[in-house]
C-alpha positions in Angstrom: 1.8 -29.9 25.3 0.0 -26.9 25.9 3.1 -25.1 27.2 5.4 -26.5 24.1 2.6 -24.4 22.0 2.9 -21.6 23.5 6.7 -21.4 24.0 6.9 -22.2 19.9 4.9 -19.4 19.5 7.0 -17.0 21.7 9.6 -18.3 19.8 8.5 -17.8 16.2 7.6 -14.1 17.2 11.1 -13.6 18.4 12.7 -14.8 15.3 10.2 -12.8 12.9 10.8 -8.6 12.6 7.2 -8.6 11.6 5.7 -9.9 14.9 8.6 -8.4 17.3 7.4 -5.1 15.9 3.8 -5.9 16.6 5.0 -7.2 20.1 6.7 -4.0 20.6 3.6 -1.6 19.9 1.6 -4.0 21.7 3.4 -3.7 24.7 3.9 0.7 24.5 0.0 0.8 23.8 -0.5 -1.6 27.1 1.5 1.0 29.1 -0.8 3.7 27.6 -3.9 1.6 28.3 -2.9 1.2 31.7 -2.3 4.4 32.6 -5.5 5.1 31.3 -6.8 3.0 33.8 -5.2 4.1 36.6 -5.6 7.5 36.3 -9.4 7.5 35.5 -9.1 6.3 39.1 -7.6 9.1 40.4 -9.6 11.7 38.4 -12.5 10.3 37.6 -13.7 9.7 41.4 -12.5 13.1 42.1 -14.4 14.8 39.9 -17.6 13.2 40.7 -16.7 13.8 44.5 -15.2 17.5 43.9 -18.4 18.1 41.1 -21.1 16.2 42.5 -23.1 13.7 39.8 -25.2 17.1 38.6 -22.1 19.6 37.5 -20.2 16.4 36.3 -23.2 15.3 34.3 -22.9 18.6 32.5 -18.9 18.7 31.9 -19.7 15.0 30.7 -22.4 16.5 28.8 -19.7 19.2 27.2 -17.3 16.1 26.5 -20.0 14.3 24.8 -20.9 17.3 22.5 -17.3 18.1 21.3 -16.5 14.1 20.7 -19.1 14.8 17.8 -16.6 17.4 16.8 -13.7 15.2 17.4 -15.3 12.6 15.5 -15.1 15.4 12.4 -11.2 16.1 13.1 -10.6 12.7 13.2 -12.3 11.5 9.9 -11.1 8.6 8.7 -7.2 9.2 9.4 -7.2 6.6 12.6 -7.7 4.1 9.5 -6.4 5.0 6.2 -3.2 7.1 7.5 -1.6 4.2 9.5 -2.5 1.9 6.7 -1.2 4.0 4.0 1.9 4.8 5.8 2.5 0.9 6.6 2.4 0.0 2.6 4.7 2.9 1.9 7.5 0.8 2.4 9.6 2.7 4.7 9.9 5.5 1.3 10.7 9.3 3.4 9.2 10.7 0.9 5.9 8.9 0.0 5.8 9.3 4.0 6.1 12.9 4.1 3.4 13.3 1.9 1.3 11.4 3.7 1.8 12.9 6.4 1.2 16.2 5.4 -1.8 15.9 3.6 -3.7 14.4 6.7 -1.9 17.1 8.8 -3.1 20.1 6.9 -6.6 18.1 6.0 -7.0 18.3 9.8 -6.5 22.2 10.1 -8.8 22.3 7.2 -11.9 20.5 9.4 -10.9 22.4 12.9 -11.5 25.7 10.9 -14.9 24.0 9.7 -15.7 22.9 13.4 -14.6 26.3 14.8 -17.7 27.6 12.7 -19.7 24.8 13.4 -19.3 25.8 17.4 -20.1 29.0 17.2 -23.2 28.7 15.3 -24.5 26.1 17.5 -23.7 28.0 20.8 -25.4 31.5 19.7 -28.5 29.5 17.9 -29.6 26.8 20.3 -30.9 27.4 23.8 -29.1 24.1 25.2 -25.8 25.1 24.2 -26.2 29.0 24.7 -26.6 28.0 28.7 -23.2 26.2 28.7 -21.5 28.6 26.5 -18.6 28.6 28.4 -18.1 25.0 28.1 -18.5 25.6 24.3 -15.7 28.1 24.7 -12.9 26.0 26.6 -14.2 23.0 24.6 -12.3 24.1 21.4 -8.8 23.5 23.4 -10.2 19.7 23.1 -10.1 20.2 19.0 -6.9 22.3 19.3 -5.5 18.9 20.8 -7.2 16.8 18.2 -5.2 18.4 15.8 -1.8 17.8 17.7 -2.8 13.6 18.3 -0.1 11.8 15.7 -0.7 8.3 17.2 -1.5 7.5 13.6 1.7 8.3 12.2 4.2 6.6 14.7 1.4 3.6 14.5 1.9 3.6 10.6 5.4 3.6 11.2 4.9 0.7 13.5 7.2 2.7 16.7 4.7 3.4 18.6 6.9 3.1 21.8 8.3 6.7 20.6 5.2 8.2 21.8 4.3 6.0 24.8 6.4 8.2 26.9 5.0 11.5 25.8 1.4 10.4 26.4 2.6 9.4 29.8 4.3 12.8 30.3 0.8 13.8 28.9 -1.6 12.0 31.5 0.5 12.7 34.8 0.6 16.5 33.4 -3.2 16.5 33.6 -3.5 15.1 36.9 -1.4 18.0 38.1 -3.8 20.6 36.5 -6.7 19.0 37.8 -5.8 18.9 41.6 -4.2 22.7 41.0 -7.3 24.2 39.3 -11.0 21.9 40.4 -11.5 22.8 43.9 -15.9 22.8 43.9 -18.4 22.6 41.8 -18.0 25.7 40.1 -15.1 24.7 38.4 -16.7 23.6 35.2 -14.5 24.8 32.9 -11.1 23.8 34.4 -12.7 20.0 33.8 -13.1 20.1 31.1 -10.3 21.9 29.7 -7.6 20.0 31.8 -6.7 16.8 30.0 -6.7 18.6 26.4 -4.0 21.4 27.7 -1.3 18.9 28.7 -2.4 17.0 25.1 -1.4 20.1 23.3 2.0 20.6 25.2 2.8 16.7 24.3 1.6 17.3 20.6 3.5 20.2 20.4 6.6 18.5 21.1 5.6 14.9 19.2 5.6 17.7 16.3 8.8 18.3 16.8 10.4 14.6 17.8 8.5 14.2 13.6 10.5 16.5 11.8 14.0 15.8 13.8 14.1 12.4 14.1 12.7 11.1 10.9 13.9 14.1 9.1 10.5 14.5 6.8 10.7 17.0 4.1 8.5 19.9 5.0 5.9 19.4 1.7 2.8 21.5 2.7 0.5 19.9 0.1 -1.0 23.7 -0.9 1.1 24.8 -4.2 0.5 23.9 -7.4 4.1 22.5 -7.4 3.4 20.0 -4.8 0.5 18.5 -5.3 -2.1 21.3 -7.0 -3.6 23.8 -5.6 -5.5 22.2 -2.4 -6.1 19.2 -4.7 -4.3 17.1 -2.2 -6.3 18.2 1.0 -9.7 17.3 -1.0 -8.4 14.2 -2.6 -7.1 13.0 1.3 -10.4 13.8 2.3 -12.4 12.2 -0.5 -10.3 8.9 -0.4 -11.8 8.6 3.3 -15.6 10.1 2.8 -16.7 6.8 3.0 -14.4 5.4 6.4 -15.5 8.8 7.4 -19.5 8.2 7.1 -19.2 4.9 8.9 -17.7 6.0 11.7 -20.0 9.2 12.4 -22.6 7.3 12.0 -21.6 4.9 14.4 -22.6 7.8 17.4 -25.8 7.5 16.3 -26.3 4.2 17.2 -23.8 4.2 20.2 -24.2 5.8 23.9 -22.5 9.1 22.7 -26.3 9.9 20.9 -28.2 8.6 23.6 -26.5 10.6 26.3 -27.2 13.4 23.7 -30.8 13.0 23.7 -30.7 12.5 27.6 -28.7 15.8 27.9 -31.7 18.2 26.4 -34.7 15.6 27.6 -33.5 15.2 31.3 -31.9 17.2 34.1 -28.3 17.5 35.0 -28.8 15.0 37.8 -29.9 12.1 35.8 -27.2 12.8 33.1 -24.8 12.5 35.9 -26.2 9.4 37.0 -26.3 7.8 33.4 -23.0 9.1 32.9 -21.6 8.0 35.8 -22.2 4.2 34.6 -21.7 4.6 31.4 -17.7 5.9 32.2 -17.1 2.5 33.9 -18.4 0.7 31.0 -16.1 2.4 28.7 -13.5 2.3 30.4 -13.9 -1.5 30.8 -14.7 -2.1 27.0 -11.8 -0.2 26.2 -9.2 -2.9 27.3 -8.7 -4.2 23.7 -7.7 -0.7 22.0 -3.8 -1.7 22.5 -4.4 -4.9 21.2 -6.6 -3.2 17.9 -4.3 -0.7 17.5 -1.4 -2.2 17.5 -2.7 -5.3 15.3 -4.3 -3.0 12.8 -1.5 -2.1 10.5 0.0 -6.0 10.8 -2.8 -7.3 9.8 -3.8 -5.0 7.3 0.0 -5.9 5.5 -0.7 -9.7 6.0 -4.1 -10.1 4.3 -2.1 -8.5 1.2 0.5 -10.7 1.7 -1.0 -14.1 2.9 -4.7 -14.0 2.9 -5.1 -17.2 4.5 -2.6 -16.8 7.3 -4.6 -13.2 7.9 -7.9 -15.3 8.0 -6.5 -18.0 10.6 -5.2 -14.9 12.7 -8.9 -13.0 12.7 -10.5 -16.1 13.7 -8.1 -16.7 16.7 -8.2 -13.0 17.9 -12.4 -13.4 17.9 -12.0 -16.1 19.9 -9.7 -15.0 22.6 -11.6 -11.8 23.0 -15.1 -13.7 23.1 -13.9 -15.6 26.0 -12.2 -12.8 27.7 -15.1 -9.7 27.9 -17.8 -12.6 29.1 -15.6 -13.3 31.9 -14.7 -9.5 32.4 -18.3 -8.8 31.8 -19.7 -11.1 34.2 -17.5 -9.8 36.9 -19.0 -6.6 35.9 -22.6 -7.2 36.7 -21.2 -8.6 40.0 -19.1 -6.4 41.5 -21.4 -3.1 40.1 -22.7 -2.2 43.7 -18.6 -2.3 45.0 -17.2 0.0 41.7 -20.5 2.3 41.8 -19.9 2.9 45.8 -15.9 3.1 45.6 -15.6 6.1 42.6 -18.3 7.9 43.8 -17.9 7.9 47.8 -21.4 7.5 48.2 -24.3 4.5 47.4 -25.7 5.5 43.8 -28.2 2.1 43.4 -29.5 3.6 39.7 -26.3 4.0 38.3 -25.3 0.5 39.9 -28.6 -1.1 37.9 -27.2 1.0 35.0 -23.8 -0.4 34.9 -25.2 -4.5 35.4 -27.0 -3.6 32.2 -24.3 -2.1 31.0 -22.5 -5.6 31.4 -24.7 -7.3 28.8 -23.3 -4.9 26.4 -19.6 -5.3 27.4 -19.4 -8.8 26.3 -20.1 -7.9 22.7 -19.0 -3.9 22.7 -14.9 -4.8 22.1 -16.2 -6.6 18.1 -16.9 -3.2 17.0 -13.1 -2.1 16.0 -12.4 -5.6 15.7 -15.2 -5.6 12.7 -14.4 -2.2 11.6 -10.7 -3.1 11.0 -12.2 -5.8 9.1 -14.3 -4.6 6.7 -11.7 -1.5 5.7 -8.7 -4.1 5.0 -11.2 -6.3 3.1 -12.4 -3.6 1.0 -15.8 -4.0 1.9 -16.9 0.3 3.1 -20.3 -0.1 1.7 -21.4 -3.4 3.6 -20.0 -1.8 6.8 -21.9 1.5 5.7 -25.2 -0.8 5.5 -24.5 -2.6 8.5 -24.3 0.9 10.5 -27.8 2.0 9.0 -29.1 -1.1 10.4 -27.9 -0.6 13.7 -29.2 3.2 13.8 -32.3 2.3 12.6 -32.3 -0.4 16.0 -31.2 2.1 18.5 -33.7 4.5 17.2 -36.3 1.9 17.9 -35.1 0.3 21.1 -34.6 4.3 22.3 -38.0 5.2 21.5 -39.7 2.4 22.9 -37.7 2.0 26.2 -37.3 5.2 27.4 -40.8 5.6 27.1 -41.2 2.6 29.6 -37.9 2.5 31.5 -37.1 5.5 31.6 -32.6 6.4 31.9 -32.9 2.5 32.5 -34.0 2.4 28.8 -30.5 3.6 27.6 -28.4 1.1 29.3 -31.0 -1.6 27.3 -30.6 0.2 24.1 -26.7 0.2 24.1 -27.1 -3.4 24.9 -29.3 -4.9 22.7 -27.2 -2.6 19.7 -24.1 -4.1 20.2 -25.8 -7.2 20.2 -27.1 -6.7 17.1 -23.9 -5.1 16.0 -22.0 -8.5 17.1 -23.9 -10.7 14.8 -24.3 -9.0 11.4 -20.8 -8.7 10.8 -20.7 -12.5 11.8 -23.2 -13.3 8.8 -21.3 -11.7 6.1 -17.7 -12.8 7.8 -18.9 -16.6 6.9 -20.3 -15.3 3.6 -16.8 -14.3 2.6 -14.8 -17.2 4.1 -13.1 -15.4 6.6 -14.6 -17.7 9.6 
């Protein structure tokens, strides 16, 4: 009976456009995912071998300072561009200005992070010491700007880019092996991925404007849309997305590992980085699935609220199921994964990551949630719902770092997404959609 089930569903999604599409996107952002698994196992034990765990606690400490920055490029485009573009309704030219006006809101916030860096890097101690970093970190927004995932995801064509971000990831394996030899080679980690992410932009630029033929509509001229009107209205439409998301860092490991990087030595940020690499990597298995879903679902709910509410409820369940399975295996096999990337026994960061396994079971719900409460409409209850978490991870931090020390962290981030697992819950029964 089971098997009739599932072969009626396999059927119904290759009789339905809709679903093959979503199948499709599925599938390219899979291949992506994977290679971002098996590459990670390539470079990221290398580094840590090549590094040691105190230079690659610093280039991890470099990463985490420019995702801040990243977070700023981003905005809210990941979001409202893919769902804008999927309700345009296939119109080239309600398209094109989309496009454009996140394109050139994006140059606009690199030119305000460009001043942002340099302020912070002649003004603070910290980053003063690692100015070099600070330096070769701006390639990382450079590539930022050149990331259109969004677009061919609004489009729902993902598969388009699949092969470029492919092309990108074996690119930057080349450059790492050709240019990190020791542990002063700082700069060449960092710098390597985001170099072959601006050769694949470059040329995803240009597969935009000859394949799909978009009007070039720069949205500056009064003609267009008013003078920068359209740049400030693309950015005020998403303020709130925007807020949300920042905010989120303050309450995940990104500000911890902040904290940890000006309260502790290079060694123990290694360590606690270390772990905390294998845990993202593991809770980022559902980003395919997310991605690919998002713009789907966000058409359903306008078209068939109910059959978008059956559809949220099933994915919840599948994914609850999955990450306690994967995150028990986690906390079992932490001594093997700890031992195997790093070529040597690293007990604290293996006590890290089996702490870090609580937290995996619940970490996936966050862009599950997220997704949610933008299709719904419902910005200000996430925007509450991240205060609530910040104000937990402020009060977790304080109180078991004191006590526990790096070991504090690992709790924190657990007990957060904890907490961030069951509020959404609470105001999903509220509004019907369990």
């Amino acid at each position: 009976m089971m098997f009739k089930k599932i072969g009626l569903q396999l059927g119904n999604i290759k009789n339905n456009r809709d679903y093959r599409r979503v199948l499709i996107n599925f599938l390219s952002l899979s291949l992506i995912q994977v290679s971002n698994y098996l590459i990670p196992l390539i470079t990221f034990p290398y580094l840590v071998r090549t590094l040691g765990l105190e230079m690659y606690g610093l280039v991890s400490f470099g990463q985490n300072i420019f995702s801040y920055f990243e977070q700023i490029l981003t905005y809210s485009f990941i979001l409202t561009a893919p769902k804008d573009i999927s309700q345009a309704n296939g119109s080239k030219e309600d398209i094109s200005r989309i496009f454009h006006r996140v394109f050139f809101s994006k140059i606009a916030l690199f030119v305000l992070c460009l001043c942002l860096v340099l302020v912070l890097t002649w003004t603070i101690p910290r980053f003063y010491e690692i100015k070099a970093l600070m330096g070769a970190g701006l390639l990382i927004l450079l590539a930022n700007i050149l990331q259109f995932d969004w677009f061919f995801q609004g489009i729902q064509e993902m598969k388009n880019i699949t092969l470029l971000n492919l092309s990108a990831r074996f690119l930057s394996i080349a450059l790492l092996f050709l240019t990190v030899h020791s542990s002063t080679d700082i700069v060449a980690a960092l710098v390597f991925l985001p170099i072959s992410n601006i050769a694949v932009g470059i040329i995803a630029l240009i597969l935009i404007y000859r394949k799909y033929r978009l009007p070039f509509t720069p949205p500056l001229g009064k003609e267009s849309f008013g003078q920068y009107s359209a740049i400030f209205d693309e950015l005020k439409k998403g303020f709130q997305i925007f807020i949300s998301q920042f905010l989120v860092r303050f309450y995940s490991a990104d500000v911890n590992i902040t904290i940890l990087g000006f309260l502790s030595n290079n060694l123990t940020l290694g360590i606690y980085t270390f772990a905390n690499r294998i845990f993202a990597l593991a809770a980022a298995a559902t980003s395919p699935l997310s991605t690919a879903l998002y713009p789907h679902l966000a058409k359903l709910y306008v078209e068939d609220p109910n059959q978008y509410r059956r559809q949220f409820r099933t994915i919840l369940g599948y994914l609850l199921a999955a990450f306690i399975v994967l995150g028990l295996g986690l906390f079992v096999s932490a001594d093997f994964i700890t031992t195997f990337l790093a070529g040597q026994h690293t007990p604290q960061s293996s006590l890290i990551l089996r702490i870090l396994s609580v937290a995996l079971i619940f970490a996936p719900f966050g862009a599950f949630y997220t997704q949610a409460f933008v299709i719904l409409g419902k910005e200000k209850t996430l925007l509450t719902t991240i205060f609530i978490c910040i104000a937990v991870n402020a009060i977790s931090l304080t109180i078991s770092y004191h006590y526990f020390g790096v070991l504090g962290l690992a709790m924190t981030n657990a007990i957060v997404w904890f907490v961030l697992f069951l509020i959404p819950l609470f105001h999903f029964k509220k509004w019907q959609v369990l």
